[in-house]
FIMARNU-128600 format. One record per atom (N, C-alpha, C): atom name; x, y, z; residue in three letters; residue number from 1. Coordinates in steps of 0.2 Angstrom, whole numbers, plus 5000, padded with zeros to 4 digits. Example, Ala and Ser with C-alpha at 12.3 -4.5 7.8 and 13.67 -1.06 7.14 Angstrom:
2
N | 5066 | 4972 | 5039 | Ala | 1
CA | 5062 | 4978 | 5039 | Ala | 1
C | 5066 | 4984 | 5039 | Ala | 1
N | 5064 | 4989 | 5035 | Ser | 2
CA | 5068 | 4995 | 5036 | Ser | 2
C | 5064 | 5000 | 5039 | Ser | 2
END
This chain:
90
N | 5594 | 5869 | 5479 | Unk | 1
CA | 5593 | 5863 | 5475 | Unk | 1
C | 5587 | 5859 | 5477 | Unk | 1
N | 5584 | 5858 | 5474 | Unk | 2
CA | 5576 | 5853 | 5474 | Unk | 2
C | 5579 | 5847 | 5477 | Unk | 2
N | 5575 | 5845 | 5483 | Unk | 3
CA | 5576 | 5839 | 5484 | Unk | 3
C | 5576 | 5829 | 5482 | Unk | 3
N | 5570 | 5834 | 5478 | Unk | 4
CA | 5568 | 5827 | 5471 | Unk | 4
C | 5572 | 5827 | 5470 | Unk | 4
N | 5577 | 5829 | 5468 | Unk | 5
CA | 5582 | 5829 | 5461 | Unk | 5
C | 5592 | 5826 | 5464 | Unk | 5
N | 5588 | 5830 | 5471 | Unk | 6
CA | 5594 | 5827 | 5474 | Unk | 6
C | 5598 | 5820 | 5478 | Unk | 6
N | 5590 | 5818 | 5479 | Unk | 7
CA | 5594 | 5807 | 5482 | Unk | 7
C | 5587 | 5808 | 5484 | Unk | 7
N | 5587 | 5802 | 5489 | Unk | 8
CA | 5582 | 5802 | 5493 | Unk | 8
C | 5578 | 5803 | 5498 | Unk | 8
N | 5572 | 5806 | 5498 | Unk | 9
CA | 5570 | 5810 | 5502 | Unk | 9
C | 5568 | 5806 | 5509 | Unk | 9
N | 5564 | 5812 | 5514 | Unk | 10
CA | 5563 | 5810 | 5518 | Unk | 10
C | 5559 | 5805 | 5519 | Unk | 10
N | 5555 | 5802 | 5517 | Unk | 11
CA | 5549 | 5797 | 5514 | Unk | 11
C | 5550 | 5791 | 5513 | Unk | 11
N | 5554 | 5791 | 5510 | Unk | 12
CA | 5559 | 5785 | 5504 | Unk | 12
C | 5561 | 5784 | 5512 | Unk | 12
N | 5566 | 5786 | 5514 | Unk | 13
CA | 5570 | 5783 | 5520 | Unk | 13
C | 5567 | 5779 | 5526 | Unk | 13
N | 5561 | 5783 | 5528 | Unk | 14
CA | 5558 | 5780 | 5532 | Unk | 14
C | 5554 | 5774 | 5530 | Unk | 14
N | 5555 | 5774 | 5524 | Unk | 15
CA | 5549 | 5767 | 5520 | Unk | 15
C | 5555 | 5761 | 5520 | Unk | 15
N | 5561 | 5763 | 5518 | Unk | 16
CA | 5568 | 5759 | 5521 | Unk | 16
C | 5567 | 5756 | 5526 | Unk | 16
N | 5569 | 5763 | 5532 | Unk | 17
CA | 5570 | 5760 | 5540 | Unk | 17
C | 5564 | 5756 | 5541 | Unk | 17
N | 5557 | 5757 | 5539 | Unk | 18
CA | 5551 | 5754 | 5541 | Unk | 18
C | 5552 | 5746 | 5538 | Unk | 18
N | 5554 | 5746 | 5533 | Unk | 19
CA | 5555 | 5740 | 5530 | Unk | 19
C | 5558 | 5734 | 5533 | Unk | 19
N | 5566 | 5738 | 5535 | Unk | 20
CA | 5572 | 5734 | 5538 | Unk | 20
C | 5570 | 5732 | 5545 | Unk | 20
N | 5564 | 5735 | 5547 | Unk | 21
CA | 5563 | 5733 | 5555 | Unk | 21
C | 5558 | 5729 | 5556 | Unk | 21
N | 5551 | 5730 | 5551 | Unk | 22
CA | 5549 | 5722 | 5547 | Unk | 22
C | 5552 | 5717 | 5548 | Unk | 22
N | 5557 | 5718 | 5545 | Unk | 23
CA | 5561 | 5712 | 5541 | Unk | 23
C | 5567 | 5708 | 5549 | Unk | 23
N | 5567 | 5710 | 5550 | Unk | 24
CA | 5573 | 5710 | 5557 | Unk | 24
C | 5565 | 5708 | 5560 | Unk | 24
N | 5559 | 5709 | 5562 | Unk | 25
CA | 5554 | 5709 | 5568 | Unk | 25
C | 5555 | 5701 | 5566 | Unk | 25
N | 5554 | 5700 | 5557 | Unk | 26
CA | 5550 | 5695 | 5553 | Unk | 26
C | 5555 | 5689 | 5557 | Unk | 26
N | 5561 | 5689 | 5555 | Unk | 27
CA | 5566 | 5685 | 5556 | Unk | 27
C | 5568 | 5684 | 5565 | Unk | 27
N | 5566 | 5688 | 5567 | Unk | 28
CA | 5565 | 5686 | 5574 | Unk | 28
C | 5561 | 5682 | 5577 | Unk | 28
N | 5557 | 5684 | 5575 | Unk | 29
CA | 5550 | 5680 | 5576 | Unk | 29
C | 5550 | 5673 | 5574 | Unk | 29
N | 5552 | 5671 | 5568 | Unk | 30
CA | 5554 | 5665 | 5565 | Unk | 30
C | 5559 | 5662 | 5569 | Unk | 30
N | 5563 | 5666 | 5569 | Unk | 31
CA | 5570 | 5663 | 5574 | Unk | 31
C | 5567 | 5660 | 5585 | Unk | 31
N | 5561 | 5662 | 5585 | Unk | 32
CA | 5559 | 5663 | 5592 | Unk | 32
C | 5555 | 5658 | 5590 | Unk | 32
N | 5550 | 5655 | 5586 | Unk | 33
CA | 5546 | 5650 | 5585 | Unk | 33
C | 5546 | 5643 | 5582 | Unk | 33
N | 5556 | 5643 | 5579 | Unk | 34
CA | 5557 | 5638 | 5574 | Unk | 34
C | 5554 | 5632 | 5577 | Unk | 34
N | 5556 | 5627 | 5582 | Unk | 35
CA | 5552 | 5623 | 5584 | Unk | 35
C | 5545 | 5620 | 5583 | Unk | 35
N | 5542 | 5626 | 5584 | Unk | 36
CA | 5534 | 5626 | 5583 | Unk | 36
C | 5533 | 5626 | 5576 | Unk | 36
N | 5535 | 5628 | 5571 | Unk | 37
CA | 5534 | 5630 | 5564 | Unk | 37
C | 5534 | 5621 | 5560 | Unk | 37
N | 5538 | 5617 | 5560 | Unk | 38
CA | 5542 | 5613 | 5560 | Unk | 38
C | 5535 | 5606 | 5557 | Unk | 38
N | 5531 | 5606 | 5563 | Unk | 39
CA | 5523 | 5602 | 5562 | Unk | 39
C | 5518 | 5606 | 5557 | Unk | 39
N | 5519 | 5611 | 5556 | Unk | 40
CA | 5515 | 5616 | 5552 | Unk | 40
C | 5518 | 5614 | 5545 | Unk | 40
N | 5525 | 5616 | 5545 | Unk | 41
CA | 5527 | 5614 | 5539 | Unk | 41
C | 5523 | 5606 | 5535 | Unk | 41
N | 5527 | 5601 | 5538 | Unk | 42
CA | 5527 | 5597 | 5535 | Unk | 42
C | 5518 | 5595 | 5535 | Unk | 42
N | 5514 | 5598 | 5539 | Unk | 43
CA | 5505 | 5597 | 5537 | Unk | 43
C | 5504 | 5602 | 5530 | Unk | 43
N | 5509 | 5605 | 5531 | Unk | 44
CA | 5506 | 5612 | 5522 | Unk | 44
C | 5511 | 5606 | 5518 | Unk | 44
N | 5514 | 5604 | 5518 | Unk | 45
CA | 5518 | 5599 | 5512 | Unk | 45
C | 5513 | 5594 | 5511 | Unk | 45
N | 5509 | 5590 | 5516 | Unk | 46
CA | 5506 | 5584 | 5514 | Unk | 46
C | 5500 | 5585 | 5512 | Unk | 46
N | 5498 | 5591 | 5516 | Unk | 47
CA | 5491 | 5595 | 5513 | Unk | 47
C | 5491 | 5595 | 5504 | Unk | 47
N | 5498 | 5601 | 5504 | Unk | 48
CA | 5499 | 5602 | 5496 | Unk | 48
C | 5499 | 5595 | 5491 | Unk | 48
N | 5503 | 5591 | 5493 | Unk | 49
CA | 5505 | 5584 | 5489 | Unk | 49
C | 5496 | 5581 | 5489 | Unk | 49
N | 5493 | 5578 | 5493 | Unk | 50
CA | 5489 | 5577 | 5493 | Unk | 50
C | 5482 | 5579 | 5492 | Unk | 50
N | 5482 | 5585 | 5491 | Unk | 51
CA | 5475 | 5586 | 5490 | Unk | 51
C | 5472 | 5585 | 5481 | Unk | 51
N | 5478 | 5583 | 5477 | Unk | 52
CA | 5475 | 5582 | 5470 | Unk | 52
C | 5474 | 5575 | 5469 | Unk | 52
N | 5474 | 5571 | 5473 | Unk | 53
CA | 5473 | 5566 | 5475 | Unk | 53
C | 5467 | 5565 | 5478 | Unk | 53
N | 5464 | 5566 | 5484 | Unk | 54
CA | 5458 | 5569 | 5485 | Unk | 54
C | 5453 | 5571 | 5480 | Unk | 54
N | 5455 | 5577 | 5477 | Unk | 55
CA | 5451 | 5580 | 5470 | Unk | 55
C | 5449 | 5575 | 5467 | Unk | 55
N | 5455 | 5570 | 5462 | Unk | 56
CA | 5453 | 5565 | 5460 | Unk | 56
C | 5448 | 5560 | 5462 | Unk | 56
N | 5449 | 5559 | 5467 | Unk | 57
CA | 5443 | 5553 | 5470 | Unk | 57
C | 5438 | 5556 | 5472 | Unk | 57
N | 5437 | 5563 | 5473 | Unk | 58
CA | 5430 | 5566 | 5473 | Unk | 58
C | 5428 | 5567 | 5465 | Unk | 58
N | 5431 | 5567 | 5460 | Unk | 59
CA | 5429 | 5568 | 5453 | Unk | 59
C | 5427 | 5562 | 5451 | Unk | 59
N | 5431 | 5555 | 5453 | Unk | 60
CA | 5426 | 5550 | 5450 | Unk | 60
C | 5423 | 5548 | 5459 | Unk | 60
N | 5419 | 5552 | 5460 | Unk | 61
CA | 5411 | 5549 | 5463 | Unk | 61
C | 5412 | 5548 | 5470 | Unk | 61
N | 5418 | 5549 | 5473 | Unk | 62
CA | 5420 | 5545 | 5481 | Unk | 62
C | 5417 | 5554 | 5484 | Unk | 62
N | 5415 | 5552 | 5490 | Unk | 63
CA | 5413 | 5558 | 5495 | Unk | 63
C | 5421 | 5558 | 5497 | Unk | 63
N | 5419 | 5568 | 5500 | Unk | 64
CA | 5426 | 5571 | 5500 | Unk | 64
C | 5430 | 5568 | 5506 | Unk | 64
N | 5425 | 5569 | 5511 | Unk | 65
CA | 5426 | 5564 | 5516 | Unk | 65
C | 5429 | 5558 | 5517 | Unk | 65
N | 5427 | 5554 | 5515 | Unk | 66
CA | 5429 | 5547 | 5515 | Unk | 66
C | 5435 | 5547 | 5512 | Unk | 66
N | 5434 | 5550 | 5505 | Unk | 67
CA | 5443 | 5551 | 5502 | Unk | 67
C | 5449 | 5551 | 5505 | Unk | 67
N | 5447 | 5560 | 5511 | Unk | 68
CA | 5453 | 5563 | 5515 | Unk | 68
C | 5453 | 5555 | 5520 | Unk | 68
N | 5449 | 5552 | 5522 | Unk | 69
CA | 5450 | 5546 | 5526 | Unk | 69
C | 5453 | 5540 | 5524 | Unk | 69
N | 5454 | 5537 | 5518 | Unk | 70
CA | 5456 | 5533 | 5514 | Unk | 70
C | 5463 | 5536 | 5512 | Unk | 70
N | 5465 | 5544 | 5512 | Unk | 71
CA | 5471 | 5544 | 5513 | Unk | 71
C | 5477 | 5545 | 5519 | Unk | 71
N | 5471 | 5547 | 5525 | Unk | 72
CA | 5473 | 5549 | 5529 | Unk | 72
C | 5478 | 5541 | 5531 | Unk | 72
N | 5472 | 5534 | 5533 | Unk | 73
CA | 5473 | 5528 | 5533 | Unk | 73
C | 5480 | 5526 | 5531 | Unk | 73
N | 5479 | 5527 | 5525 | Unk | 74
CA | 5486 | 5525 | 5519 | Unk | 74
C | 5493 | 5529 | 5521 | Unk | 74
N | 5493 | 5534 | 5523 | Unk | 75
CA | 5497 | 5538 | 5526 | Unk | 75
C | 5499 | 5536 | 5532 | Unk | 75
N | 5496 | 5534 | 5537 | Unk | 76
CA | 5497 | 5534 | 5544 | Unk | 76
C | 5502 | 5526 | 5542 | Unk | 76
N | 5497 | 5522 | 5539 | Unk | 77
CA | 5500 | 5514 | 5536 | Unk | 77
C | 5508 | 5514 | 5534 | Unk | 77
N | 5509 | 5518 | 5529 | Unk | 78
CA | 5517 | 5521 | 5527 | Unk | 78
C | 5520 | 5522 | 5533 | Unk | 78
N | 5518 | 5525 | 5537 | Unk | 79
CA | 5523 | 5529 | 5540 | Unk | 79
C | 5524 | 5523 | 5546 | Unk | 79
N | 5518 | 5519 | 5550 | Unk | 80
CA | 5520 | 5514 | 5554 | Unk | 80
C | 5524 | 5507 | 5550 | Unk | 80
N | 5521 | 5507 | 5542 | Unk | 81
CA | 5526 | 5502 | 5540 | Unk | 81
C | 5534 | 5505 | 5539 | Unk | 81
N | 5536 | 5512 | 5540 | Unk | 82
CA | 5543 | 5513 | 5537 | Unk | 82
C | 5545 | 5512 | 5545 | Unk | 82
N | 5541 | 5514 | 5551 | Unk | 83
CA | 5545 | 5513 | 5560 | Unk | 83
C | 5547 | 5507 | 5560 | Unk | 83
N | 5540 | 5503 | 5556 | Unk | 84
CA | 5543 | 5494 | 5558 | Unk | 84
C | 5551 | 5495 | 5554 | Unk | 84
N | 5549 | 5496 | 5550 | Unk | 85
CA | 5557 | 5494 | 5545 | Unk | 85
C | 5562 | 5496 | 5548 | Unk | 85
N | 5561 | 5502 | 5550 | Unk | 86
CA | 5569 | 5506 | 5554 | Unk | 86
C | 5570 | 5502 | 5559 | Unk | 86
N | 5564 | 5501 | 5566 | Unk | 87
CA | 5566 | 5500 | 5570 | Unk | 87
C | 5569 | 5491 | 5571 | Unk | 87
N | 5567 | 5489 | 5566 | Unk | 88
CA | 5568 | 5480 | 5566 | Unk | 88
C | 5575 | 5480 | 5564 | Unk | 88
N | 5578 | 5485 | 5559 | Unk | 89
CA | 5585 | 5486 | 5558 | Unk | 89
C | 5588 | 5488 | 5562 | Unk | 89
N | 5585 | 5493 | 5567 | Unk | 90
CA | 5593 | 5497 | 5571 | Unk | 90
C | 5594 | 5491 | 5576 | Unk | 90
END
């Protein structure tokens, strides 16, 4: 019997086992760094959200700079105005 014809061969199987051990290295990996990941996340969230924002202000006329600094400001301003709130309630 031809082996094409029969399941799969030995190539396939190896590109499986290769796959699954990726995937288990991948997931290890992740699992050994969650901690660290954590601050990365939430700078690619504020990156993403924020940079059409940015755009904007660099399209009518504001240097790219100055913008990311007008936002940065406004951002750090929120976040010390929501400490004060939390922490005047608790």
């Amino acid at each position: 019997m031809n082996a094409s014809r029969s399941g799969m061969g030995v190539a396939q199987i190896l590109r499986i086992v290769l796959l699954l051990v990726v995937i288990v290295l991948a997931v290890w990996l992740v699992y050994t760094i969650r901690s660290t990941l954590l601050p990365f996340g939430i700078a690619f969230v504020l990156s993403y959200l924020l940079t059409p924002l940015v755009d904007h202000m660099e399209a009518r006329g504001l240097n790219r700079m100055v913008g990311v600094l007008i936002i940065y400001a406004a951002t750090v301003a929120v976040f010390v105005m929501l400490f004060i709130l939390v922490a005047t309630r608790g």
